[in-house]
N, C-alpha and C positions, 0 to 999 in steps of 0.2 A: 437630420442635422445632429443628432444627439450621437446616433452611431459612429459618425464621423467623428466627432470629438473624442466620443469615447476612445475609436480605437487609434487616433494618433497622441492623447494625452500621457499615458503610463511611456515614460523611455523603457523600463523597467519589463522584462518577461513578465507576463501576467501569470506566473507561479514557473519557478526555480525546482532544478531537481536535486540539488543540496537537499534543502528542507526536507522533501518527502524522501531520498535517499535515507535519511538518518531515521525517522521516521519506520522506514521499510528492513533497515539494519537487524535488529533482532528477530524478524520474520526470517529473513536471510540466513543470520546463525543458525534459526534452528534447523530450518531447512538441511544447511550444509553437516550437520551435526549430529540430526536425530536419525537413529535408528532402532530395533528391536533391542538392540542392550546399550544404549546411549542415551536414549531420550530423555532421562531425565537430569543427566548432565546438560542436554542442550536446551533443556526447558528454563534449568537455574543460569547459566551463559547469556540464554535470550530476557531471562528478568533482569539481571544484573546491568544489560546491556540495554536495556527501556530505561529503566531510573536513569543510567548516567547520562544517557543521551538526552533526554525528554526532562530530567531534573531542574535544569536554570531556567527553563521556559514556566514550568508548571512554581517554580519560586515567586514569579512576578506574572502567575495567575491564567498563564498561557494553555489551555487545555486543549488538546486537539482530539478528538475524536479515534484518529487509529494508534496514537501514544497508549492514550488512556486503556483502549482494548489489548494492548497487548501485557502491559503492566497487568491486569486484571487475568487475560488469559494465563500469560505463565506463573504467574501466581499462585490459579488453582492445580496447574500442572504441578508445581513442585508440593505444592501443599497432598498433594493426590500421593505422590511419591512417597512422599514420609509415610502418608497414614496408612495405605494400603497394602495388599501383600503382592507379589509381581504377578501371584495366579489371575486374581482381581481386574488386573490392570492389563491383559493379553490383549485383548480389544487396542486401546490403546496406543502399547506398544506395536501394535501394526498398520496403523492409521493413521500415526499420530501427526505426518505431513500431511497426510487428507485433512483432515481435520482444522489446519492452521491456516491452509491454504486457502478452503472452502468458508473459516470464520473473518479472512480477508476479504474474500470477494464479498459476500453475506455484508460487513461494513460499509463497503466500497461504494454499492449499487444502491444497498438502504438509505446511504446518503444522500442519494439523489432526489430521493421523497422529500427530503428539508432543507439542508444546506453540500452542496458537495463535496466532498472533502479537500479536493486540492485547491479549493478555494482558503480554506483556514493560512493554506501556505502563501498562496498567492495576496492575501489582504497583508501580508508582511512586507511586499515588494510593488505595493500600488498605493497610490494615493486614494484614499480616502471617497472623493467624488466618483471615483468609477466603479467604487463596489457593487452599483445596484446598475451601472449599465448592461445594454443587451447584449457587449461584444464580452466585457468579464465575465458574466453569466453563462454567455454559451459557450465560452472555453474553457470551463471550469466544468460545465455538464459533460460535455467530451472528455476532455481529459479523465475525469472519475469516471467515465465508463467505459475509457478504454483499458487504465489499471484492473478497475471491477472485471470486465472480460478476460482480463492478462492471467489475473490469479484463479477464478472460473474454468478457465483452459487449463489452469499448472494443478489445479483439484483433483479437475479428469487424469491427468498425467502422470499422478502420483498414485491416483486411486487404481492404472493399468498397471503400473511398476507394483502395485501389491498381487492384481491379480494375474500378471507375467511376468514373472522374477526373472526370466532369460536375459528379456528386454530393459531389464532395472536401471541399466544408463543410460539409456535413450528417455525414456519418461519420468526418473529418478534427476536428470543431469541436462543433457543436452535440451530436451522441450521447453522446462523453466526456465535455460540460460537463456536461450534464444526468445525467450514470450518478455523475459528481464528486459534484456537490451531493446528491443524492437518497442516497450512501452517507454524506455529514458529517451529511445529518437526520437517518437514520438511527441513526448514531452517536452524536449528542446526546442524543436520543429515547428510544430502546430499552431501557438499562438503567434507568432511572428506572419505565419503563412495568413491565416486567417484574417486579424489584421488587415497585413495587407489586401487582400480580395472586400474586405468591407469599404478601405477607401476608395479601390479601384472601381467598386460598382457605384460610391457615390460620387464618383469624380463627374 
């Protein structure tokens, strides 16, 4: 009975891909941005580009979990920029998508241990009663781990594009767009699907 309720109560998608969109934005920039003599231009782009996005939410206390890590990530990125010398930093410079990618996924899946993260987005687009139901919950478990797996795959993808430069758009470009899109259908998709299959088994 509960499930049932639960999963026809919310009109509302049990988490939006607005939200985690904007959220996922400065991952993105840097993504598209960072290279061996770039990166630290796209390190200060992708901070710039956390404050403004994540600023009005976090004014009236809203702290999300992968805001807050990327504000912090490029922060040390640019702070690293300043103080070191570019010999220092070659590591870096060549990883530096492995790196952003792999500290994605790393948040993504860890969040499944506690609260998961597209859940933060989806409690902005659900009433209140259904936060602790079984059908929010497990679309919310899915969801965060099929991002968690999307940016896990773009790790691997970016970590080939270091070590096959030939191949550098195919693992650089096309893998991540396609793992991009294939996690926002997903996202759109899935709770509506689900949903429905809960009412149709308690029917």
């Amino acid at each position: 009975m509960a499930q049932q309720t639960a999963a026809k109560a919310p009109a509302k998608k049990p988490v939006g891909t607005g939200g985690i969109f904007f959220s996922f934005a400065p991952w993105i920039i840097f993504g598209v941005i960072a290279s061996p003599s770039t990166w630290e231009y796209a390190a200060l782009a992708a901070l710039v580009a956390s404050i403004v996005l994540s600023g009005q939410d976090m004014l009236h206390g809203r702290l999300r979990v992968l805001d807050m890590t990327g504000i912090v990530f490029f922060a040390v990125l640019s702070v690293l920029a300043l103080a070191l010398g570019r010999g220092q930093l070659a590591w870096l410079e060549t990883y530096a998508q492995v790196v952003s990618n792999g500290l994605v996924a790393v948040v993504a899946l860890g969040s499944l241990l506690t609260d998961p993260f597209t859940a933060q987005y989806a409690r902005e687009q659900t009433r209140r009663e259904v936060w602790d139901s079984p059908v929010f919950r497990h679309v919310n478990r899915v969801l965060t781990a099929v991002w968690g797996l999307a940016f896990a795959l773009m790790t691997v993808s970016t970590w080939l594009a270091v070590r096959y430069p030939a191949q550098d758009d195919w693992f650089n470009w096309v893998v991540p767009v396609v793992l991009l899109v294939a996690a926002v259908k997903f996202t759109e998709r899935y709770p509506e699907s689900y949903k429905a299959r809960v009412v149709r088994a308690g029917a």
